[in-house]
DSSP file (Angstrom, degrees, kcal/mol; ACC not computed):
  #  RESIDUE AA STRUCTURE BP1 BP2  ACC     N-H-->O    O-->H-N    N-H-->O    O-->H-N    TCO  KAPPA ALPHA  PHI   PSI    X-CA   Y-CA   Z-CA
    1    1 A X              0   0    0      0, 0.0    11,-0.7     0, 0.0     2,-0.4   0.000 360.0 360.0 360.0 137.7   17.5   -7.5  -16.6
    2    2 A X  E     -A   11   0A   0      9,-0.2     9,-0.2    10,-0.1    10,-0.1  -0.948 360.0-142.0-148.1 135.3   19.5   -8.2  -19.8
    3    3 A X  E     -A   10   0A   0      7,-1.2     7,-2.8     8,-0.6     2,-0.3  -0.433  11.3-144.1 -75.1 154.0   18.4   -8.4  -23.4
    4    4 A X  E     +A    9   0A   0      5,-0.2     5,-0.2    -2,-0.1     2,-0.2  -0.976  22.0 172.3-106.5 107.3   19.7  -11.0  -26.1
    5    5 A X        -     0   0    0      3,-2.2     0, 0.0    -2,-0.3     0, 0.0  -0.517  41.4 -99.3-109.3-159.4   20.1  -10.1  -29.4
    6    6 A X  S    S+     0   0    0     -2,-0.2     3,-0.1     1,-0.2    -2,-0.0   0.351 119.1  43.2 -84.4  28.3   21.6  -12.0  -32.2
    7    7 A X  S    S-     0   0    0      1,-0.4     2,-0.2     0, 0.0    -1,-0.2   0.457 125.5 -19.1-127.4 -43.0   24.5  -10.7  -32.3
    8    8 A X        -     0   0    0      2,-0.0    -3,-2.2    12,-0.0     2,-0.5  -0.977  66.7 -93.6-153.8 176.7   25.6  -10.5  -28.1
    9    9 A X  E     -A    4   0A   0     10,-0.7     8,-1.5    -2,-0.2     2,-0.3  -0.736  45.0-167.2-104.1 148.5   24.2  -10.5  -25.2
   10   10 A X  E     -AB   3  16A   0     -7,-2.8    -7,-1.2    -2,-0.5     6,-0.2  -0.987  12.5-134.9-141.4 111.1   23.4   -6.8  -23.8
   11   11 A X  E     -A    2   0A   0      4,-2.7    -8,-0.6    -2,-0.3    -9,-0.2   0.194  33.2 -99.2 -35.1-171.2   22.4   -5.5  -20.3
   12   12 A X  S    S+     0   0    0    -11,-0.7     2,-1.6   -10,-0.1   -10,-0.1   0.900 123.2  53.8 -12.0 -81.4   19.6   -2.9  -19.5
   13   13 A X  S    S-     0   0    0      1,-0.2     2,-0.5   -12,-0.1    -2,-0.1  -0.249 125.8-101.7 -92.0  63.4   22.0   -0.2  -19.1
   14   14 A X  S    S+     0   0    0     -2,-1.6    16,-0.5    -4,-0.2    17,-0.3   0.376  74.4 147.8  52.7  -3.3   23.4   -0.9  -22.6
   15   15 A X        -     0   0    0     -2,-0.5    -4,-2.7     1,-0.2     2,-0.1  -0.327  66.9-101.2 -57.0 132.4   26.8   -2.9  -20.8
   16   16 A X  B     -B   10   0A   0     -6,-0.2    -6,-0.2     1,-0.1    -1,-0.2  -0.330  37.8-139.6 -62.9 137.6   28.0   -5.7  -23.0
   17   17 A X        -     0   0    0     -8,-1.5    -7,-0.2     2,-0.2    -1,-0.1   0.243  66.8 -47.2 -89.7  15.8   26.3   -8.5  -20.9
   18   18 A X  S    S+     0   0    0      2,-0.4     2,-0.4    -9,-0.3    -2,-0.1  -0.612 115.4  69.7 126.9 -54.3   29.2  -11.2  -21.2
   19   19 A X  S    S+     0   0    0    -10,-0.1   -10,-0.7     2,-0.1    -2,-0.2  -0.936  76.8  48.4-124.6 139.9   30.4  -11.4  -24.8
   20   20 A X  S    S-     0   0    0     -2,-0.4    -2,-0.4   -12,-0.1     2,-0.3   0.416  85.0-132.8 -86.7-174.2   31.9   -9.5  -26.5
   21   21 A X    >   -     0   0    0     -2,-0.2     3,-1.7    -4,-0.1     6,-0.2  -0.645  31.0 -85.3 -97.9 177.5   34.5   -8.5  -24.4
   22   22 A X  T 3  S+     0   0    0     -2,-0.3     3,-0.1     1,-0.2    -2,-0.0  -0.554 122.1  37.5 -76.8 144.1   35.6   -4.5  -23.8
   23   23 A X  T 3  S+     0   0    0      1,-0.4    -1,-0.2    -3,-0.0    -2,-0.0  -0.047  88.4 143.5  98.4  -1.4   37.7   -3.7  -26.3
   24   24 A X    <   -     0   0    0     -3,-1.7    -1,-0.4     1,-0.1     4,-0.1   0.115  58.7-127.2 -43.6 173.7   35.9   -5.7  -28.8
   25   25 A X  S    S+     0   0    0      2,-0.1    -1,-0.1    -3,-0.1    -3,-0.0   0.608 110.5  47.4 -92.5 -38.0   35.6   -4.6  -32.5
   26   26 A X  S    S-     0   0    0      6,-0.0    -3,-0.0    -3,-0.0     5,-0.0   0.986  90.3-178.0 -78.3 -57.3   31.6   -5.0  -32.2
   27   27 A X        -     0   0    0     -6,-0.2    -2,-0.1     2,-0.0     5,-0.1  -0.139  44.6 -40.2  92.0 151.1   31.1   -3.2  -28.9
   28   28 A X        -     0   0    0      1,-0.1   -13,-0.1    -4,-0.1   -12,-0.1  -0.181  60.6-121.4 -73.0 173.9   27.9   -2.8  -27.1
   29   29 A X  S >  S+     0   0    0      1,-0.2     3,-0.9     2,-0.1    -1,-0.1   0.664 112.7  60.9 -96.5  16.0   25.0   -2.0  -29.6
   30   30 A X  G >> S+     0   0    0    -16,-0.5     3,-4.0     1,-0.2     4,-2.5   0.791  93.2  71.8 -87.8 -27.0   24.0    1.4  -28.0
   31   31 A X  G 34 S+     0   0    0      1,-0.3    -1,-0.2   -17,-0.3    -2,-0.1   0.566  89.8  61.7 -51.0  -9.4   27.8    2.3  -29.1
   32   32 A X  G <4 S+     0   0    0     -3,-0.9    -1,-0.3     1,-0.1    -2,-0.1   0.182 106.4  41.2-113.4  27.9   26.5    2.4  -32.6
   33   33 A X  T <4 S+     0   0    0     -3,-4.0     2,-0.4     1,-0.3    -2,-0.2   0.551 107.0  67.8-135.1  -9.1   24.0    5.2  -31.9
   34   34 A X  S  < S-     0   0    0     -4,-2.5    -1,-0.3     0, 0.0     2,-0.2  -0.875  89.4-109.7 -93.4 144.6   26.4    7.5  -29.6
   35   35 A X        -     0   0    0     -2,-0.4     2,-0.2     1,-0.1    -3,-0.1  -0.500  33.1-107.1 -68.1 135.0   29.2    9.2  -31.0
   36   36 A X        +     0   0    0      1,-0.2    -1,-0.1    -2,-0.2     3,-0.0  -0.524  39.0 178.1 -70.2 122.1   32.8    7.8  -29.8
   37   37 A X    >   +     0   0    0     -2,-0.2     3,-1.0     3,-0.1    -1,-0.2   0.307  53.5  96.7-112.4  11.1   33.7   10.6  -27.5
   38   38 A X  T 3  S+     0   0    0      1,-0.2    -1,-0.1     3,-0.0    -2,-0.0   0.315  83.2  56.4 -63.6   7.6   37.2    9.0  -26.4
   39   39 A X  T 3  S+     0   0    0      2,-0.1     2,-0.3    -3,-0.0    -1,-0.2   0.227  93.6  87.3-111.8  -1.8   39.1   11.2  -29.2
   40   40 A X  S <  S-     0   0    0     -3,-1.0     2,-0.4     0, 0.0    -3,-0.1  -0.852  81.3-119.3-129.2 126.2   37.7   14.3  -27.7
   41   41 A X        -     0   0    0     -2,-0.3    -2,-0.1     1,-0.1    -3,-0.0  -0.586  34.9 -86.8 -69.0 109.7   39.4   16.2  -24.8
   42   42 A X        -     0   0    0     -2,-0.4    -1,-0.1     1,-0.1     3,-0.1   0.220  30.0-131.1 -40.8 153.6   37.9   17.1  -20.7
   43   43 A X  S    S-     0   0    0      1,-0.2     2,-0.1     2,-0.1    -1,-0.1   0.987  73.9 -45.1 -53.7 -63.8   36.1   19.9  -20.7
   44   44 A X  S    S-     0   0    0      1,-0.1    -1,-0.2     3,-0.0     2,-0.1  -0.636  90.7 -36.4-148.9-137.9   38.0   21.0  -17.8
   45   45 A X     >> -     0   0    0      1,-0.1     4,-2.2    -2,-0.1     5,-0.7  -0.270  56.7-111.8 -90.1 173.4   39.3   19.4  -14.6
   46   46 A X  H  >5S+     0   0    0      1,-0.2     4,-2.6     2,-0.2     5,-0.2   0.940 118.5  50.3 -61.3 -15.1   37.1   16.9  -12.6
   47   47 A X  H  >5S+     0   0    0      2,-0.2     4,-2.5     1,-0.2     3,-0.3   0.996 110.7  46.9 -86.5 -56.2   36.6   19.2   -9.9
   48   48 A X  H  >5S+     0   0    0      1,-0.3     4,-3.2     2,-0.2    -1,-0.2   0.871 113.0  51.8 -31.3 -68.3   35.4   22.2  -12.1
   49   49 A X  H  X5S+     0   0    0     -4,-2.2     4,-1.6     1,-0.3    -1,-0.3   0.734 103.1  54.9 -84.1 -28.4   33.3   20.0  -13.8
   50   50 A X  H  X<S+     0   0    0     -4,-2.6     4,-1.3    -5,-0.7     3,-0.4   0.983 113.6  45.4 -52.4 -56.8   31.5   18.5  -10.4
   51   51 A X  H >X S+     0   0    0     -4,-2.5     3,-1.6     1,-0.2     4,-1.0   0.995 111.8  53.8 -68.2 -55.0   30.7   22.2   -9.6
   52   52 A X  H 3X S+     0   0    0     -4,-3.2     4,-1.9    -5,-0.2    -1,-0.2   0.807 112.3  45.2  -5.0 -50.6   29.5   22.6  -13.3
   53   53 A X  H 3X S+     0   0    0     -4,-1.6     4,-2.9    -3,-0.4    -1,-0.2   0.693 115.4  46.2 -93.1 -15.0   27.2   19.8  -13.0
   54   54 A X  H <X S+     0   0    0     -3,-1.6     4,-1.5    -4,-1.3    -1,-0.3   0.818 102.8  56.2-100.4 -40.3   26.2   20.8  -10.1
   55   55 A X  H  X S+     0   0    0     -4,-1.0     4,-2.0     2,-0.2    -2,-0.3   0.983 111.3  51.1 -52.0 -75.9   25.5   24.4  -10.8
   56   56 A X  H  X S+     0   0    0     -4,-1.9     4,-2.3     1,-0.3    -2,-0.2   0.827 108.8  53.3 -41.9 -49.6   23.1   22.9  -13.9
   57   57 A X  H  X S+     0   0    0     -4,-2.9     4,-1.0     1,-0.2    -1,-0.3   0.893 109.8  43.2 -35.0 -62.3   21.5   20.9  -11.4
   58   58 A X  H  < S+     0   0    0     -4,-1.5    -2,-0.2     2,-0.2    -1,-0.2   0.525 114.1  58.9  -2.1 -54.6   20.8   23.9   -9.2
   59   59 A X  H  < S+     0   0    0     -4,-2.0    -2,-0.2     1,-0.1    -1,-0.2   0.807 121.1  15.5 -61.6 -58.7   19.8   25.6  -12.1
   60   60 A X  H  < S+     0   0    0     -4,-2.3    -2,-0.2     2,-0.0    -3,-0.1   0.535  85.9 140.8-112.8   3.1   16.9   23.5  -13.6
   61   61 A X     <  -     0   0    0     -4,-1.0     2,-0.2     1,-0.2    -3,-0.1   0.156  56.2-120.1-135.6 119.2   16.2   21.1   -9.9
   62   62 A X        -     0   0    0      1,-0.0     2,-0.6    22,-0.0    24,-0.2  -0.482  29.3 -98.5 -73.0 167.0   12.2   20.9   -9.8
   63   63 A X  E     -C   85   0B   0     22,-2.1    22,-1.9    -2,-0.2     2,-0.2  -0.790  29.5-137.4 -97.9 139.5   10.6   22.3   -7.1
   64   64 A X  E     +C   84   0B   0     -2,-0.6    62,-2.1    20,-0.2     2,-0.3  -0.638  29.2 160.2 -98.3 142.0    9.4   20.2   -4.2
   65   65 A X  E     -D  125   0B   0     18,-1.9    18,-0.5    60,-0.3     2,-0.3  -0.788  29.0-127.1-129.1-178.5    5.8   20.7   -2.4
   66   66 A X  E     -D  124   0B   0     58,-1.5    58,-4.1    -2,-0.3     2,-0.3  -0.988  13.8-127.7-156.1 135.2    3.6   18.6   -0.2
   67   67 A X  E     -DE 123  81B   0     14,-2.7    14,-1.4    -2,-0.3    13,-0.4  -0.633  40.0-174.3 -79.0 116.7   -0.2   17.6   -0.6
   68   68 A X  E     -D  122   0B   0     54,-1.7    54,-3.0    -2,-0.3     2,-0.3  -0.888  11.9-154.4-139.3 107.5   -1.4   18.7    3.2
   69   69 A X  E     - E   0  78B   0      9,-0.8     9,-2.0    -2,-0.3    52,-0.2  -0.605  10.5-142.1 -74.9 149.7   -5.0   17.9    4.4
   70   70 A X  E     - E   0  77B   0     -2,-0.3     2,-0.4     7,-0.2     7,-0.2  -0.283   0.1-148.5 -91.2 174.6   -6.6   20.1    7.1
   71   71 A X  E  >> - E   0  76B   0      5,-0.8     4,-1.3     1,-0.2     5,-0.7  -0.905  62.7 -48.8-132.7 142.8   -8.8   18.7    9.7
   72   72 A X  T  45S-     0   0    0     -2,-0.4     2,-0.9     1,-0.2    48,-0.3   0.032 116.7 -14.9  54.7-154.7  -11.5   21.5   10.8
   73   73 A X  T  45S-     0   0    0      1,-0.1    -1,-0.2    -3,-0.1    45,-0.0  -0.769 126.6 -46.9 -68.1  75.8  -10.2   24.9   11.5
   74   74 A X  T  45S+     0   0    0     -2,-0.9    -2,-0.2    -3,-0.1    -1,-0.1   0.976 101.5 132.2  49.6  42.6   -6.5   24.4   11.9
   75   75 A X  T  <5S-     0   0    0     -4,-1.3     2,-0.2     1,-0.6    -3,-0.1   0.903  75.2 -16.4 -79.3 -56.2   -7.1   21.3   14.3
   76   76 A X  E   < -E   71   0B   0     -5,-0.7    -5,-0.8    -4,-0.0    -1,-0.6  -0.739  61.4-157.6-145.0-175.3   -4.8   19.0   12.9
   77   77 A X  E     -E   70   0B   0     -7,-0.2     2,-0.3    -2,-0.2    -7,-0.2  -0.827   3.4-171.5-163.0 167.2   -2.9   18.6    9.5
   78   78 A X  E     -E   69   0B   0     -9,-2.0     2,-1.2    -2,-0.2    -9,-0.8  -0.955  30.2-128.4-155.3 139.5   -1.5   15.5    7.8
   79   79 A X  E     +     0   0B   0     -2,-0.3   -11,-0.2     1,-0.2     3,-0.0  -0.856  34.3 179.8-109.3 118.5    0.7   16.0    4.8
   80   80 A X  E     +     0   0B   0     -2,-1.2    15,-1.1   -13,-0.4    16,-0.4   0.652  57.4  18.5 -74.3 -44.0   -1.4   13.3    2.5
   81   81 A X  E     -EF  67  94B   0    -14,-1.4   -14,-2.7    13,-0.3     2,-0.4  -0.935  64.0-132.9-144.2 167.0    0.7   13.7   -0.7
   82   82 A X  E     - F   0  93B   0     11,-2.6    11,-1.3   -16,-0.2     2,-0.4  -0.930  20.8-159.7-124.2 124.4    4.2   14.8   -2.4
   83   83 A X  E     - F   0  92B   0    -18,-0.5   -18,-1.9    -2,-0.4     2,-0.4  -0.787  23.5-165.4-121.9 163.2    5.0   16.6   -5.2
   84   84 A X  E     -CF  64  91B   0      7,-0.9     7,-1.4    -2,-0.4     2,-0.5  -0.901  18.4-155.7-123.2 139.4    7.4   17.5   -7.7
   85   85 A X  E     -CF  63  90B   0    -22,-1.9   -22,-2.1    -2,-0.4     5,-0.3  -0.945  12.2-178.2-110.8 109.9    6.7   20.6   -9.8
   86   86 A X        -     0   0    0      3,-1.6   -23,-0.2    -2,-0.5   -25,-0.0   0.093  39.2-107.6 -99.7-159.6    8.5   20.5  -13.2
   87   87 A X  S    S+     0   0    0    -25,-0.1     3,-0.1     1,-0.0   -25,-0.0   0.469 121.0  35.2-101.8   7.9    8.0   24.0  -15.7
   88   88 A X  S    S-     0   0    0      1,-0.2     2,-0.2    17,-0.0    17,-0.0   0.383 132.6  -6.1-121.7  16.7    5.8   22.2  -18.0
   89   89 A X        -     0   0    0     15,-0.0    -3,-1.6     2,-0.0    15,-0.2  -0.855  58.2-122.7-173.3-173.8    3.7   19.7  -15.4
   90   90 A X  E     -FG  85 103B   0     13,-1.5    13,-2.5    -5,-0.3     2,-1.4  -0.914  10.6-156.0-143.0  99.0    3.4   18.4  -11.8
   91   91 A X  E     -FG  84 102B   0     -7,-1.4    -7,-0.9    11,-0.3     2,-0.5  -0.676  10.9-175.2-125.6 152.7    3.6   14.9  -10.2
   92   92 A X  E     -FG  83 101B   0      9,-1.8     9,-6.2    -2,-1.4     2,-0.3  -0.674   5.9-167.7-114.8 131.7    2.0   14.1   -6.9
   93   93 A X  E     -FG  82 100B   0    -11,-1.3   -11,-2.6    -2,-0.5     2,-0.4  -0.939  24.8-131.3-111.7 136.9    2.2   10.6   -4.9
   94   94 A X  E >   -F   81   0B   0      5,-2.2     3,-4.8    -2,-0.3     5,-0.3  -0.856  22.1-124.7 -80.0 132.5    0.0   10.2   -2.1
   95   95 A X  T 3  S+     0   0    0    -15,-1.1   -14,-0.1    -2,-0.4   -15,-0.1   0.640 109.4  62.1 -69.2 -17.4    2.2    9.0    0.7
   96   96 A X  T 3  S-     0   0    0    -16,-0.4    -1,-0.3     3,-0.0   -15,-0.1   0.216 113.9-117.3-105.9  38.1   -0.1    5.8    1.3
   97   97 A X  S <  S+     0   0    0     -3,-4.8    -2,-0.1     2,-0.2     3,-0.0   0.543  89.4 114.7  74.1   0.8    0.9    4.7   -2.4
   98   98 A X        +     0   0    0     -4,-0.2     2,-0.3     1,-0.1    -1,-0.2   0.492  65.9  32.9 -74.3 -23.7   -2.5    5.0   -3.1
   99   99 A X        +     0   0    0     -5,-0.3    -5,-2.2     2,-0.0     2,-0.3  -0.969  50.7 173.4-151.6 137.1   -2.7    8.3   -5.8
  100  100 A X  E     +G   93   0B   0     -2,-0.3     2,-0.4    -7,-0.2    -7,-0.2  -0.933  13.9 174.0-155.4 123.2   -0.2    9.2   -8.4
  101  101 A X  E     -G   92   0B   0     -9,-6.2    -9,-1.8    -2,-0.3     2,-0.5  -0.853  27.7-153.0-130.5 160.4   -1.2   12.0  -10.8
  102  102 A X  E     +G   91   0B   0     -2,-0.4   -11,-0.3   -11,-0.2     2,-0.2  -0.827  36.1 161.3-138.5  96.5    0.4   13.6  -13.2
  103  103 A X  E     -G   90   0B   0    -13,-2.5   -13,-1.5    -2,-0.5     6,-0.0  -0.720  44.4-112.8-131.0 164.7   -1.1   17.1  -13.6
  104  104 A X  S    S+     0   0    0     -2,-0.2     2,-0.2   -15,-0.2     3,-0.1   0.954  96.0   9.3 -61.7 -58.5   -0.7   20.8  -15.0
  105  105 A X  S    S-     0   0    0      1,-0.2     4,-0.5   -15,-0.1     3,-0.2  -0.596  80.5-112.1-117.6-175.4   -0.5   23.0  -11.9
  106  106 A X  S >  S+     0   0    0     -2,-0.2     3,-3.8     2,-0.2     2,-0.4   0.906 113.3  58.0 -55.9 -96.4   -0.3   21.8   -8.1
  107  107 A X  T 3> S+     0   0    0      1,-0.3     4,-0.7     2,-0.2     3,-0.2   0.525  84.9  83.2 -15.9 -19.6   -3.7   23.0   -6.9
  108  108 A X  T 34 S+     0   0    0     -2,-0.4    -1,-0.3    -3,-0.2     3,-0.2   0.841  88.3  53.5 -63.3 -45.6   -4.7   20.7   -9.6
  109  109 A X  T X> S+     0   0    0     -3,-3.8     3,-1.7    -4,-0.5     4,-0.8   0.791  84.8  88.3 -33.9 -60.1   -4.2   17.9   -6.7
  110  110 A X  H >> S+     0   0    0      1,-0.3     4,-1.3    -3,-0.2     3,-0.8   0.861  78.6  51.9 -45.6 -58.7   -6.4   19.4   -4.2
  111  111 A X  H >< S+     0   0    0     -4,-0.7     3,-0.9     1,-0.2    -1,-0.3   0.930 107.4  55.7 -54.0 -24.4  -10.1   18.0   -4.9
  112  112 A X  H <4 S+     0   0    0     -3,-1.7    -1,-0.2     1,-0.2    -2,-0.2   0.874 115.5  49.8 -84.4 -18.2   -8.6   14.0   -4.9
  113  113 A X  H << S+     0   0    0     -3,-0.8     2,-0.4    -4,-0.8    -1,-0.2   0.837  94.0  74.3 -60.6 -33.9   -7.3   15.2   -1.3
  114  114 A X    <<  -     0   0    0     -4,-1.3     2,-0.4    -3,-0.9     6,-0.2  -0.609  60.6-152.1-116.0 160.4   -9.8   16.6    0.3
  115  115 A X  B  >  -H  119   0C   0      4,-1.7     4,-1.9     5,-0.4    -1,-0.1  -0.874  46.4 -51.2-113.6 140.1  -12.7   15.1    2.0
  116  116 A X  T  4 S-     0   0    0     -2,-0.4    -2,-0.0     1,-0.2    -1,-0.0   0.233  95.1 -51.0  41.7-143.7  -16.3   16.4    2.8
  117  117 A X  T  4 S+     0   0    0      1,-0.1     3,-0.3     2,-0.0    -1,-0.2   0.603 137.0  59.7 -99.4 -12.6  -16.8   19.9    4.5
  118  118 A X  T  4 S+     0   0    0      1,-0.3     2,-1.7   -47,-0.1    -2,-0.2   0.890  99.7  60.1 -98.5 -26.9  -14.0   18.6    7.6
  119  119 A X  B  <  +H  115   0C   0     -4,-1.9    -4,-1.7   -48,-0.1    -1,-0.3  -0.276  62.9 178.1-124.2  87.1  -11.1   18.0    5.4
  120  120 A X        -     0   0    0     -2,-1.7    -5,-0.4    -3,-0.3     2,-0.2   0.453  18.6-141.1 -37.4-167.5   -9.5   20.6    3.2
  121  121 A X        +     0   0    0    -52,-0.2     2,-0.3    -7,-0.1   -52,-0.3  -0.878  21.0 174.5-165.4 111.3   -6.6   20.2    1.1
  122  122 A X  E     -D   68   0B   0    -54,-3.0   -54,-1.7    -2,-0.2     2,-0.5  -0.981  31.9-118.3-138.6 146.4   -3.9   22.8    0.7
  123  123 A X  E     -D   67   0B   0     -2,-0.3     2,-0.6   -56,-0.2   -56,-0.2  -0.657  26.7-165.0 -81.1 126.6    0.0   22.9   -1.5
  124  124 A X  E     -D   66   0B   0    -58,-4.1   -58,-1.5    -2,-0.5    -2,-0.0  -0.904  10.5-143.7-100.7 113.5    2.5   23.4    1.1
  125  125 A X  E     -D   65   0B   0     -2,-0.6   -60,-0.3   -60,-0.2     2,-0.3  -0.475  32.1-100.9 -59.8 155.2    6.1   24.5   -0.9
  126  126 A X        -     0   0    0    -62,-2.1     2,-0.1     4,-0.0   -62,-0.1  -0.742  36.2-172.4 -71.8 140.4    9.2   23.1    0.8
  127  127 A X    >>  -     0   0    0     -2,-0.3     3,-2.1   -62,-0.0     4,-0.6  -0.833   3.4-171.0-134.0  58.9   10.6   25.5    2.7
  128  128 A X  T 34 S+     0   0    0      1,-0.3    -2,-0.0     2,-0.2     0, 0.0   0.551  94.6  59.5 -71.5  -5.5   14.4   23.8    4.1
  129  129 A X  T 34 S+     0   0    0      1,-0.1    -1,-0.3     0, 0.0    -3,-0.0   0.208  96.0  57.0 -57.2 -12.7   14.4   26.7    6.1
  130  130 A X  T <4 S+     0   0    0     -3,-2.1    -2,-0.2     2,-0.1    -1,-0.1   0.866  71.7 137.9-101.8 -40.4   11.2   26.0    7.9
  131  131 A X     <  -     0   0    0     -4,-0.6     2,-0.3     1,-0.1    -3,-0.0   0.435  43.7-144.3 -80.5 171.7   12.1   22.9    9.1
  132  132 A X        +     0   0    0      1,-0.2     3,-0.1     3,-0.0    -2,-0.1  -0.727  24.2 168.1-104.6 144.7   11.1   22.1   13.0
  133  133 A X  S    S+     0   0    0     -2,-0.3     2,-0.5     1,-0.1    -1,-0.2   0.432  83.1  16.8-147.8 -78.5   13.3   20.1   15.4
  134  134 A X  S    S-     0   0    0      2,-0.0     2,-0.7     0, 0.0    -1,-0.1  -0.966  73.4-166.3-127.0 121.0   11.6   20.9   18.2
  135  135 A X        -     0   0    0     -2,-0.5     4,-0.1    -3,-0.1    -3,-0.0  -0.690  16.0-141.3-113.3  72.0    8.2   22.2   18.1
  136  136 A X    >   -     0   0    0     -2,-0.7     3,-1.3     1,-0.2    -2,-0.0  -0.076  14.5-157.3 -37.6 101.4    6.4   23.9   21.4
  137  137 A X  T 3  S+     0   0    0      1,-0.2    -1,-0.2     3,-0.1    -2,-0.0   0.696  80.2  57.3 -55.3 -24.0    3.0   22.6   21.0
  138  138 A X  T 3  S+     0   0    0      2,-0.0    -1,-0.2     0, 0.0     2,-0.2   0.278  73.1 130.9 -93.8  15.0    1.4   25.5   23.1
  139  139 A X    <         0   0    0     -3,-1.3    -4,-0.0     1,-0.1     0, 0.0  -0.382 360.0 360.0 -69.2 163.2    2.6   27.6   21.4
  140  140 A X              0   0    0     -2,-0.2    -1,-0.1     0, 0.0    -3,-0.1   0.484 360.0 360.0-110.8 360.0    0.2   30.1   20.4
């Protein structure tokens, strides 16, 4: 997508959109509301600063759950929706594109899930730990 304004033409993501060209005097126009940091020194090297970024990621990463109707008593299961848990909200997609909420806690989710007396609703955390490869169904 690219905007026109009077002065040049400007992508989306703020990229001069054909004139002027880099190295222009005018410059794209989001350049007049960030500070020129080309005068200014790396933090450190790239590789420090990948594991930095990465650590911050780590750091502040929402937490992932999943929307899981029940069928009966432990009969069946279907995981119905996904969510991402922020620390000041939650939003849950239902996986046939159908529900998207944007709510306070998880659990908050549960009543659009569940149906009648047969079909519960419960938040399942991700667990990357958990996961199944091969799964003996008779097991007990």
């Amino acid at each position: 997508m690219t905007y026109v304004s009077t002065e040049h033409v400007t992508d989306i993501d703020g990229s001069a959109g054909g004139s002027p060209e880099k190295g222009s005097s005018e410059g794209c126009l989001l350049d007049r509301l960030i500070p020129d940091p080309s005068g200014l020194p790396p933090l450190c090297s790239e590789a420090r600063f990948a594991e930095l970024l990465e650590g911050m990621v780590a750091d502040d990463a929402p937490r992932l759950f999943a929307v899981v109707q029940e069928f009966g008593d432990r009969v069946d299961a279907r995981i119905a929706g996904w969510g991402i848990a922020f620390d000041d909200r939650v939003e849950v997609i239902g996986v046939d594109g159908d529900v998207r909420m944007s709510l306070r806690e998880p659990e908050d989710a549960l009543r659009r899930f569940r149906r009648g007396s047969r079909i519960g609703a419960r938040v399942v955390w991700v667990n990357p730990e958990a996961a199944m490869c091969d799964v003996d169904d008779d097991a007990g």
